[in-house]
Every structure is written in structure tokens, then in C-alpha cells.
Backbone as CSV, one residue per row, in Angstrom:
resi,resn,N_x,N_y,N_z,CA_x,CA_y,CA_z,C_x,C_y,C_z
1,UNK,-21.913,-20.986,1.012,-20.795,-20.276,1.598,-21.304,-18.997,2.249
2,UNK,-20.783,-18.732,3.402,-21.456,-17.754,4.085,-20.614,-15.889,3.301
3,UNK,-21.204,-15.465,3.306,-20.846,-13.974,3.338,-19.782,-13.081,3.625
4,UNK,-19.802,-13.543,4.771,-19.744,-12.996,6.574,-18.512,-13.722,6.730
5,UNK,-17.158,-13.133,7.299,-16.522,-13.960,8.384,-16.448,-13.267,9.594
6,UNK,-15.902,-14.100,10.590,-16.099,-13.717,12.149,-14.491,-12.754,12.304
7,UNK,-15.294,-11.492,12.826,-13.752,-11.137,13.314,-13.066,-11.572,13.661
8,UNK,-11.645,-11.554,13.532,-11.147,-11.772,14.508,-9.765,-10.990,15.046
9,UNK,-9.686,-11.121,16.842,-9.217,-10.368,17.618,-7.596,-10.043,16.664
10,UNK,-7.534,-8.613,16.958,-6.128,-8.101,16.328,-5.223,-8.257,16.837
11,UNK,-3.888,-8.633,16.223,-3.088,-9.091,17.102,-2.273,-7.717,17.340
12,UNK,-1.382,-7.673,18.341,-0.737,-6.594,18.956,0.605,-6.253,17.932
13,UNK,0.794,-7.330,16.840,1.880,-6.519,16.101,1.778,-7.821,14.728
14,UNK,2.115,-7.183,13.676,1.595,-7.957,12.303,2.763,-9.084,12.267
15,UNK,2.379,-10.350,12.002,3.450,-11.139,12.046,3.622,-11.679,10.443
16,UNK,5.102,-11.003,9.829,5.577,-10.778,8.457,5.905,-12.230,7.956
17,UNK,5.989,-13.126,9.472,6.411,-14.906,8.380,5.344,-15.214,8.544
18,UNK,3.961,-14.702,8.490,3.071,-15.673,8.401,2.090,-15.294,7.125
19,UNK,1.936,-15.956,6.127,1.294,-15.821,4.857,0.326,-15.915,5.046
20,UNK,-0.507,-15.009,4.467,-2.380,-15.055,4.424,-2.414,-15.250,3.266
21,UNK,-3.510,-15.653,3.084,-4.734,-15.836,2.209,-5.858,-15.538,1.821
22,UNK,-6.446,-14.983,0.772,-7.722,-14.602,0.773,-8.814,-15.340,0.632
23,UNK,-10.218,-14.965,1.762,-10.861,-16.083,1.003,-11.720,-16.249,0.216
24,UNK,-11.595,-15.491,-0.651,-12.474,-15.468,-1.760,-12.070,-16.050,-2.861
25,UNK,-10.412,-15.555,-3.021,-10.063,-16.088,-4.338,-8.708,-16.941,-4.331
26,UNK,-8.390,-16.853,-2.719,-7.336,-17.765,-2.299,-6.051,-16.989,-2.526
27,UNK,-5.388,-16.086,-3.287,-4.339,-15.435,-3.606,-3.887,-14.757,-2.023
28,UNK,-2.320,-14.301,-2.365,-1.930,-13.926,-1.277,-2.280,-12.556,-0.891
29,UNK,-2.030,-11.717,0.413,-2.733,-11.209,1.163,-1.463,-9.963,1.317
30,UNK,-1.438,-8.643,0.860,0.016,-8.261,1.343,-0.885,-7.143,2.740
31,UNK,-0.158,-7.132,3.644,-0.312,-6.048,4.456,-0.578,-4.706,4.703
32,UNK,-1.355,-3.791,4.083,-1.076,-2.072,4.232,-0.545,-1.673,4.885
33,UNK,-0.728,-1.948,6.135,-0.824,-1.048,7.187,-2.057,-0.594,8.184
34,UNK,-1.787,-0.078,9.369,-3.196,0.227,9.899,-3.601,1.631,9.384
35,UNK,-3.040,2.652,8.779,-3.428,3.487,8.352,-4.034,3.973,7.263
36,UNK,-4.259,2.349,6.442,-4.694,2.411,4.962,-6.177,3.138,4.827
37,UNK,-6.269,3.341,4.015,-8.124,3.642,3.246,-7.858,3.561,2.344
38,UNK,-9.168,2.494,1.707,-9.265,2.576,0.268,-9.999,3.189,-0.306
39,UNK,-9.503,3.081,-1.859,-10.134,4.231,-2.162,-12.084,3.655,-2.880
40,UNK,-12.728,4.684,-3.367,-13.669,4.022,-4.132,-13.838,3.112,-4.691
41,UNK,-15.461,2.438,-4.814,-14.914,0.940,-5.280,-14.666,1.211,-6.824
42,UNK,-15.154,2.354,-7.118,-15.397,2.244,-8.838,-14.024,3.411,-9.417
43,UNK,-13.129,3.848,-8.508,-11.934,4.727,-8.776,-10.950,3.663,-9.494
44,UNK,-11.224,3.631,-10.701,-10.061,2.574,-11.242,-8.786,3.151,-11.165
45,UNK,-8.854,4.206,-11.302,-7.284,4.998,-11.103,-6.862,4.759,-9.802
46,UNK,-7.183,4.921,-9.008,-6.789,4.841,-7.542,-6.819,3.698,-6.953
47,UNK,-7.312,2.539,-7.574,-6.940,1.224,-7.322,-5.787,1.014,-7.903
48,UNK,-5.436,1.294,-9.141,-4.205,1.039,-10.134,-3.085,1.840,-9.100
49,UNK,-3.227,2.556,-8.614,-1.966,3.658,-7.703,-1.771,3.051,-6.751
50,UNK,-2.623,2.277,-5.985,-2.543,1.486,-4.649,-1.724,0.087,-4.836
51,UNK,-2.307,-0.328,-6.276,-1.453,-1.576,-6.497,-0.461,-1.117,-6.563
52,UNK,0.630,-0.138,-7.082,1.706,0.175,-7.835,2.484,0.319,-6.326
53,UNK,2.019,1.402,-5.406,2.395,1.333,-4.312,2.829,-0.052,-3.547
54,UNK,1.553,-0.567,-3.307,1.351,-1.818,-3.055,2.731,-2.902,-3.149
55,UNK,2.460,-3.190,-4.471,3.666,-4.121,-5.254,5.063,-3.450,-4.788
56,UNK,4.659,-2.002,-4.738,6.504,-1.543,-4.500,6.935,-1.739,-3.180
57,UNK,6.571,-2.388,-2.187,6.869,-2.445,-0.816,6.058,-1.127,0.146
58,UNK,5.508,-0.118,-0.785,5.174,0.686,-0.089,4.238,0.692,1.002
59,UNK,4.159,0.961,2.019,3.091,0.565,3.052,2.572,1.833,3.710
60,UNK,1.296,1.480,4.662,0.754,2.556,5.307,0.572,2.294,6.542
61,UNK,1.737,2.207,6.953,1.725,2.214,8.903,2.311,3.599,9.349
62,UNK,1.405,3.525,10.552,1.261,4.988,11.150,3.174,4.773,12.037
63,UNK,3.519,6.176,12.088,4.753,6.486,13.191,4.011,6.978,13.969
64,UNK,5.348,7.314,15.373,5.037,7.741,16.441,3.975,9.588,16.111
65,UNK,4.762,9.766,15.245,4.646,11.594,14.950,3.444,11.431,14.175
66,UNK,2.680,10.446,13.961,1.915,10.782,12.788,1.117,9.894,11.996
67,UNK,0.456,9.585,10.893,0.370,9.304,9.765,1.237,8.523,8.780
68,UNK,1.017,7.950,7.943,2.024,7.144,7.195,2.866,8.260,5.861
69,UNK,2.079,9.755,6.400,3.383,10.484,5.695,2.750,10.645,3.927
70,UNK,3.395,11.202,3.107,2.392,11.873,2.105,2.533,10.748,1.314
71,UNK,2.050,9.910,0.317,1.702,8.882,-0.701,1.221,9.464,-2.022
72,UNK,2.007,9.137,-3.476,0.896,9.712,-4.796,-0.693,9.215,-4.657
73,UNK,-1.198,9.936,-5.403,-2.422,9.616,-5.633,-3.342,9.169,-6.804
74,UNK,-2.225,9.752,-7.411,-2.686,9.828,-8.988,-1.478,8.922,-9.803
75,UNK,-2.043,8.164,-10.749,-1.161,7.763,-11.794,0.147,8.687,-12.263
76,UNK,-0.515,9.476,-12.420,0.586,10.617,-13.041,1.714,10.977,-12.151
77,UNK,1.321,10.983,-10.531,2.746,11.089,-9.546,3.262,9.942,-9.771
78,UNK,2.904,8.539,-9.861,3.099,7.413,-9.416,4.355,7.421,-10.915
79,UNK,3.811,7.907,-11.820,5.356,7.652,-13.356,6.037,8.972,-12.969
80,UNK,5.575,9.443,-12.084,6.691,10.913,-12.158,7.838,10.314,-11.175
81,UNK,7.505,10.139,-10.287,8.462,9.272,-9.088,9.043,8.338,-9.739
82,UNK,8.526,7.452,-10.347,9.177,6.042,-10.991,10.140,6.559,-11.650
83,UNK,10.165,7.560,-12.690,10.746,8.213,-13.704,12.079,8.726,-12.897
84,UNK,11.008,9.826,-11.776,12.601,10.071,-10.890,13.743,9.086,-10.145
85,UNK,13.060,7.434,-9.711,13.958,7.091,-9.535,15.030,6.033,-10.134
86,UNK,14.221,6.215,-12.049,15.260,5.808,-12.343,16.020,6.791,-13.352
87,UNK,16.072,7.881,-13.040,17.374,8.841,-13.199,17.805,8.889,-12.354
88,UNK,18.035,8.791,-10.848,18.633,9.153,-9.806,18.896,7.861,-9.198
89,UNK,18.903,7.002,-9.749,19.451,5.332,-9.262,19.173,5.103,-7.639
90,UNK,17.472,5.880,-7.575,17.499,5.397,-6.215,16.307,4.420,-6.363
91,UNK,15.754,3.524,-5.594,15.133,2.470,-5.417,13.444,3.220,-5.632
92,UNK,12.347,2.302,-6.430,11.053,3.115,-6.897,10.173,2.890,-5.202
93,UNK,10.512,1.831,-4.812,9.864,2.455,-2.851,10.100,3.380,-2.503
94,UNK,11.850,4.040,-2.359,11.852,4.833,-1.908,11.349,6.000,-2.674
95,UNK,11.481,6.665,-4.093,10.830,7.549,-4.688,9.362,7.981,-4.349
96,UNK,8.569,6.816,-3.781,7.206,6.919,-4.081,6.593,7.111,-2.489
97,UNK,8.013,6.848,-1.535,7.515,7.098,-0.430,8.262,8.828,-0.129
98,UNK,8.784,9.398,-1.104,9.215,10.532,-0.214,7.597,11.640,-0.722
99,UNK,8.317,12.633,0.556,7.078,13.984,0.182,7.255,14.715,-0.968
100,UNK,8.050,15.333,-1.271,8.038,15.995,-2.234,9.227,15.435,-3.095
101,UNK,9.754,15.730,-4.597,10.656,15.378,-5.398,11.345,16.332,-5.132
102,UNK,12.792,16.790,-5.419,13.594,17.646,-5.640,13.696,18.187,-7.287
């Protein structure tokens, strides 16, 4: 099995009905965004924050103005937000995508 796969050309906009695959381990493929970076390979914390994000719908696509806008980083924002949004009965995407808490 080769290594290596061949690029290939990007398409001009992500198409959401079409399911990927990985090929290494075959599981599904969710989208970041083009603005993602990951983090270290050996940052177990910051892999665990990316999944959490991740899983929550949260994504990292750039707007017109910018950047994909501020994201936790740490475990510890990631239960502080969660926490906040379930006292405030708002949805844990949206908690984890705002900038600051109130």
C-alpha cells in the first residue's frame, strides 16, 4: 500500500451530501473547514478539544471579515461553555462557538 495519495484538485465549494472516507481506517471524514490547524501530534488535550468541537457541529470556515472567529482551546473552556449552555438552554455549538461567555 502506498503512503502517498495524489492530490487532488479542490473543489470550489465543499459538497455536504457527499460522504468521505478515510483511507486508512475507512471511518467517516467530517469537514473543518479551510481555516483549520491542527494541533500537535502529541497535544492529547488539544486533540480531545478538537474532537469535542468537532462532534458539536463546530467548524472552522473562514467569513468574509475574517477568520473562523475565537474557538476554546483548552478542556477547561470546552466544560465551561458546555456547563454554560446547559444552564442557559442554549444549544453546546452554539456556546462553544461564541467569543466570550456573559
Amino acid at each position: 500500500m502506498r503512503s502517498s495519495l495524489r492530490p487532488m484538485p479542490a473543489p470550489q465549494w465543499y459538497d455536504r451530501a457527499r460522504h468521505r472516507t478515510c483511507p486508512g481506517c475507512a471511518g467517516p471524514l467530517i469537514h473543518a473547514g479551510s481555516a483549520f490547524a491542527a494541533p500537535r501530534r502529541r497535544d492529547v488535550a488539544g486533540w480531545r478539544t478538537l474532537a469535542v468541537l468537532l462532534n458539536a457541529g463546530v467548524g472552522f470556515h473562514k467569513s468574509c471579515c475574517g477568520g473562523p472567529g475565537e474557538r476554546p482551546r483548552t478542556l477547561r473552556e470546552v466544560r465551561e461553555r458546555v456547563a454554560y449552555a446547559r444552564r442557559g438552554g442554549t444549544s453546546v455549538a452554539t456556546a462553544l462557538g461564541q467569543r466570550n461567555l456573559p
